[in-house]
N, C-alpha and C positions, 0 to 999 in steps of 0.2 A: 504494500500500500504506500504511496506515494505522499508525503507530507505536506502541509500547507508552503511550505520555506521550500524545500525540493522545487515544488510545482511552479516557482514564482520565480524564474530564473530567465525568464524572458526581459529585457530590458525596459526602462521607464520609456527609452526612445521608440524601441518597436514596440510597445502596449500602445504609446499614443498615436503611434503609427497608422496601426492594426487596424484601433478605433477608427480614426476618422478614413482610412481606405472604406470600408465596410458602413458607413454612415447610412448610407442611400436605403441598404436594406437591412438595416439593426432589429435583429430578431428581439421579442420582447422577455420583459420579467427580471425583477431582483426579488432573490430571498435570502433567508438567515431563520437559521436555526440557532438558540439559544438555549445552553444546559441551566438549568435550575441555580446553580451554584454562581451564576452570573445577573441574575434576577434580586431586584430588590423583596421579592417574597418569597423566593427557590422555589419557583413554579416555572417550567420551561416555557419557553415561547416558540412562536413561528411565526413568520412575516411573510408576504408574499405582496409586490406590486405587479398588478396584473397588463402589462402597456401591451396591448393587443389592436387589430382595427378594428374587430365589432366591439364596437362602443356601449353597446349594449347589453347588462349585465344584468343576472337577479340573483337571487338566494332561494330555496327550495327546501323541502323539508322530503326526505326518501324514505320508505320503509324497504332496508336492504335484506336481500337476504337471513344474512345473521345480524344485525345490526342498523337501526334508524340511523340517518347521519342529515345533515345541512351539508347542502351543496350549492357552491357559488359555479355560475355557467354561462353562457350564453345566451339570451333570451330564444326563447324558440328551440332549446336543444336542452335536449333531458339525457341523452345517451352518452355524452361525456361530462366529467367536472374536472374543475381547475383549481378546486380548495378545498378543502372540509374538515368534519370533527364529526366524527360519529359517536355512538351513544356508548360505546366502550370509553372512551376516552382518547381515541386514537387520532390524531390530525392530520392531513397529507398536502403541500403546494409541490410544485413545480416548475422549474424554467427550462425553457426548449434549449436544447445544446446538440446542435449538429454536430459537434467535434468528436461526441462518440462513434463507437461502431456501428455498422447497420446503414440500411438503406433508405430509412425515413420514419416519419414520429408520429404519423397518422393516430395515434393510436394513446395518445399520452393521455387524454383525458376518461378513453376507456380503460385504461389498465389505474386511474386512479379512483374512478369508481369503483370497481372491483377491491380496490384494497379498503375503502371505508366499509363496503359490505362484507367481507368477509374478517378481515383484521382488526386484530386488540391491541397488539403488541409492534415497535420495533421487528425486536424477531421473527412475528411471525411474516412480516415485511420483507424479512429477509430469505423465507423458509419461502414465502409464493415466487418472489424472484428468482430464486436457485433451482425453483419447479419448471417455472416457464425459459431456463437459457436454451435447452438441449431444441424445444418446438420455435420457438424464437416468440416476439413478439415486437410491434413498430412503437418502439420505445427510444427515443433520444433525450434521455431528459436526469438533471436534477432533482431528484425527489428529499423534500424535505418532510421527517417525520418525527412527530412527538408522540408519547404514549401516558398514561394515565400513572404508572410506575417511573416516570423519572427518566423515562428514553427520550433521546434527541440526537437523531443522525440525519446523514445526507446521505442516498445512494445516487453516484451514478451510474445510471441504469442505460445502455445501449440495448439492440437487438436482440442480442444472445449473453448477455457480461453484463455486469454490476462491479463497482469496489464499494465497498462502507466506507463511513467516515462520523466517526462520534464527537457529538461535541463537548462532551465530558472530558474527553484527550486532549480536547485542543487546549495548548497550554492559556488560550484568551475565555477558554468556556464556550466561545460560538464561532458557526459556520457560516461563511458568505459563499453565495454562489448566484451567477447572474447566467451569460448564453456562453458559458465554457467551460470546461469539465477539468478538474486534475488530473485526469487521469486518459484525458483525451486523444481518440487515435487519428485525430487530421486537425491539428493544431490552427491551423488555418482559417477553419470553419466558424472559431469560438467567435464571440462578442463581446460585449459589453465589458470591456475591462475598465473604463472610466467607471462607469458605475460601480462595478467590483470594489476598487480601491478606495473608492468614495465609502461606500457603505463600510465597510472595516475602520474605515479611520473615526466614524462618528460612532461605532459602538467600542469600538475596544478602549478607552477612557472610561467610559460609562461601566463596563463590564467588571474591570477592576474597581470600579468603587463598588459594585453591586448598587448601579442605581437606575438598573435596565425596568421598566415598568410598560406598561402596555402604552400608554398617554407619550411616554420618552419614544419609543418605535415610531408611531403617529405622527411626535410632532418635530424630530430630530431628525430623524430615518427615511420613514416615506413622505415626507413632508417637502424634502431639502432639496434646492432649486442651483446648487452651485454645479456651473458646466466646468469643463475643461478648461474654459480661459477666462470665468467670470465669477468670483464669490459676490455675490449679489449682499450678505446682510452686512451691517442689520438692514433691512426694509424700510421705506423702499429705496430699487437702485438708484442713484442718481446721475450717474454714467450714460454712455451710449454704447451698442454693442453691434460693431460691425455696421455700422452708420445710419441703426434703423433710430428709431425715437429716443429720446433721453426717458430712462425707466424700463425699456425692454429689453428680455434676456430672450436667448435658444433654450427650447427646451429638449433637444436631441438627444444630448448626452448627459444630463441632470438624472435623477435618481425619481423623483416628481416629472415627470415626460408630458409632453401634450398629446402623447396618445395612453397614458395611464388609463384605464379603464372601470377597474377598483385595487382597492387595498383590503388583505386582508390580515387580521392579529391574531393567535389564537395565545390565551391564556388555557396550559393545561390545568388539570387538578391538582389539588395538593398531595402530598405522598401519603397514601394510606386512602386517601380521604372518596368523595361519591363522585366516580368520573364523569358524571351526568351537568357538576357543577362547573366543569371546564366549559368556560365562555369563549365562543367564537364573534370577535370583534369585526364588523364588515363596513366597509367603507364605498359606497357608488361612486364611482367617477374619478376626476383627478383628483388626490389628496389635499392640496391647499384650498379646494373648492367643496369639497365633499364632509359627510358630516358621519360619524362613525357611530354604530349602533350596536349594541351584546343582541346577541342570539345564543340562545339553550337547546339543547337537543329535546331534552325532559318537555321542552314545550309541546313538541309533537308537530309545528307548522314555522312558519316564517310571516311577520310584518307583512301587510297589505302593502306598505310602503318601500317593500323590497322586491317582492313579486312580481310577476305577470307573467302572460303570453308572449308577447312580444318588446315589454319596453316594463318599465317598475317606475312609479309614480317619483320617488324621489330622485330616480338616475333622470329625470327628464327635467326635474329642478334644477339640478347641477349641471346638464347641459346648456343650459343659458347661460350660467353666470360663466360657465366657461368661453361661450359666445360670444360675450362682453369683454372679456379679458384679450383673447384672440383676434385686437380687431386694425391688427396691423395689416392696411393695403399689400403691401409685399410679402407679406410670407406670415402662415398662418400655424408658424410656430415658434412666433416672438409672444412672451405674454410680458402684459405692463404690471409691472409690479405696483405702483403705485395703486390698484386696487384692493393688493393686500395688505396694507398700510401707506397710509399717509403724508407719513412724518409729523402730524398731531396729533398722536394716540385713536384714528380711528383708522377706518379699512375692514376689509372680510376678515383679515389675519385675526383681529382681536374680539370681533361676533363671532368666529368658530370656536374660538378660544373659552367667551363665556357659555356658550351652549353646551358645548363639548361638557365641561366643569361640571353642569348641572348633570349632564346625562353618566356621566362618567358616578358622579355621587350618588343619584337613584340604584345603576347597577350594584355596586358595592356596598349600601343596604340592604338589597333584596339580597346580593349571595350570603350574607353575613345572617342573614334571619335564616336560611336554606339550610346554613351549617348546624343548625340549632336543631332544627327539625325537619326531615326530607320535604319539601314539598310534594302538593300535587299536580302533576301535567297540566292543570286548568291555572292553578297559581301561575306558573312560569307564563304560561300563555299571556296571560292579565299583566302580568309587571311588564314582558318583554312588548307586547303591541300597545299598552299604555305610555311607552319611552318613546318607542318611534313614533307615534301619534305627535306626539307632543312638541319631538326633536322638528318634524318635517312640517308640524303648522308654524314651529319659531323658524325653520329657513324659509318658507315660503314669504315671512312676515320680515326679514331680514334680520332676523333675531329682537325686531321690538317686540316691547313685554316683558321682557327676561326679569 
């Protein structure tokens, strides 16, 4: 198995090479896998930025095989997922990484389905893998996994081949992995190594202090708009960038992309404790735009305001303000900062910030009264679509009332 420092021997000069050769078609997705031991409550985590072109996102509630799970997808597609937590305890993301072996990834959101409904564990993550090398399967991808026991790994998974990778080993506690694999066999292929180095640098600080929290992922992590040639804060820019307006950045190579699509968090359980009460945090849209909501398995359904057939009530909020932001003649991948602050204490940045607080603090009374005494699937249901009610009539309202 090839180490994180091994793997990294590629030059800063050809990483940023790499990147901007490969700009045009930047395959999407940042994740990170985070061991307990690096959490400010030793609860593992799981990140995933979902930057895809169907912009169109929902959440879903499945009755799997062995196991109920939330699953975040594509509007209009039920037969693959691209996130989840199912009712064991078990979490699964993903990012596409052509630089494995195999002939193509067709198949990444079916084979992650498959692991919420059938898998508990890590292992046994590793036990369907090891089943399915010899028949093969169109898998190219980083799979980030937690489990209700304290597991937090990365497979990468090709065609026919997997390696592990724990993040309890890593000497920082967690794993970043964006469109390129350690262990990758056409080096070539990878991607997103801006992103990569980005995301590592704003959690390993944080991980040494143990003060990694779901809100810190959100607001540090997926959140964070610095490109390759531009740290934007604090907010807003006052620069010019590449000669478009004073205040707008690229979001190409930012970690927050203009084709983000959602973000997703997952708080596992505590150790011992009802894996039912690991909360999957889910976010519609671009991250600085978007407003992040807990979902329970235990509920048994998902938010009105996350759902749908074809489009989810709140992802169609969030496409406007992203509309507004994007409204640079030239290129519709400059966003103006200046909408997420001011430079007088107002902007979007600081209404997400108060919403967020409230919502953030309802959840973490309900799971605290939970611990006390199991709920019932009708309880969870009532606290979780009484949040989003609430969260999505304060973004419609631009956060007045608060």
């Amino acid at each position: 198995m090839r180490t994180r420092g091994a793997a990294e021997g590629r030059s800063s000069l050809a990483v940023l090479f790499a990147a901007l050769v490969l700009a045009p078609v930047a395959r999407p997705c940042t994740i990170a896998v985070i061991a307990g031991r690096a959490t400010a409550e030793g609860r593992p985590l799981l990140w995933k930025n979902r930057d895809v072109a169907a912009q169109d996102n929902v959440v879903r509630f499945y009755g799997g095989k062995a196991y109920g799970y939330l699953g975040l997808s594509d509007a209009g597609v039920t037969d693959k997922i691209f996130a989840g937590l199912n009712a064991a305890g078990l979490a699964v993301v993903n990012a596409v990484s052509s630089d494995l072996e195999g002939t193509g990834d067709s198949e990444n959101g079916v084979f992650i389905k498959r692991i919420l409904e059938e898998c508990a564990t890590v292992d046994e993550v590793e036990a369907l893998l090891a089943s399915t090398n010899a028949g093969g399967r169109k898998t190219q991808a980083n799979l980030g996994i937690i489990d209700a026991r304290g597991g937090a790994a990365i497979f990468e998974a090709g065609n026919h081949s997997f390696v592990r990778f724990d993040a309890a080993a890593a000497p920082s506690g967690f794993l970043v992995r964006t469109n390129y694999a350690l262990s990758g066999a056409s080096p070539d292929k990878g991607e997103g190594f801006i992103r990569f180095e980005r995301a590592g640098s704003i959690l390993a600080p944080a991980a040494a202090g143990r003060r990694i929290d779901v809100r810190f992922v959100f607001d540090q992590a997926a959140r964070d708009l610095v490109n390759e040639a531009v740290d934007p804060y604090p907010l807003p820019f006052t620069g010019s960038q590449n000669g478009h307006p004073p205040g707008f950045i690229h979001t190409d190579f930012s970690i927050n992309r203009y084709k983000t699509a959602s973000a997703v968090v997952v708080q596992g359980a505590e150790p011992g404790g009802d894996p039912l009460l690991a909360t999957m945090w889910c976010l519609l849209g671009e991250p600085v735009w978007g407003i992040a909501l807990p979902l329970w398995v235990r509920a048994g359904s998902t938010p009105h305001e996350v759902r749908g057939t074809y489009f989810s009530p709140l992802r169609e909020a969030v496409k406007a303000r992203e509309a507004s932001a994007y409204d640079d003649p030239a290129s519709d991948r400059y966003l103006d900062t200046r909408m997420l602050a001011d430079g007088k204490g107002g902007g979007w940045a600081v209404v997400l910030s108060r919403v967020e607080s409230l919502v953030f603090a309802a959840a973490e009374s309900a799971v605290r009264s939970w611990r006390k005494s199991p709920p019932a699937p009708a309880s969870v249901r009532s606290a979780q679509d009484q949040i989003a009610f609430w969260a999505y009539r304060r973004y419609l309202a631009g956060g007045f009332g608060i």
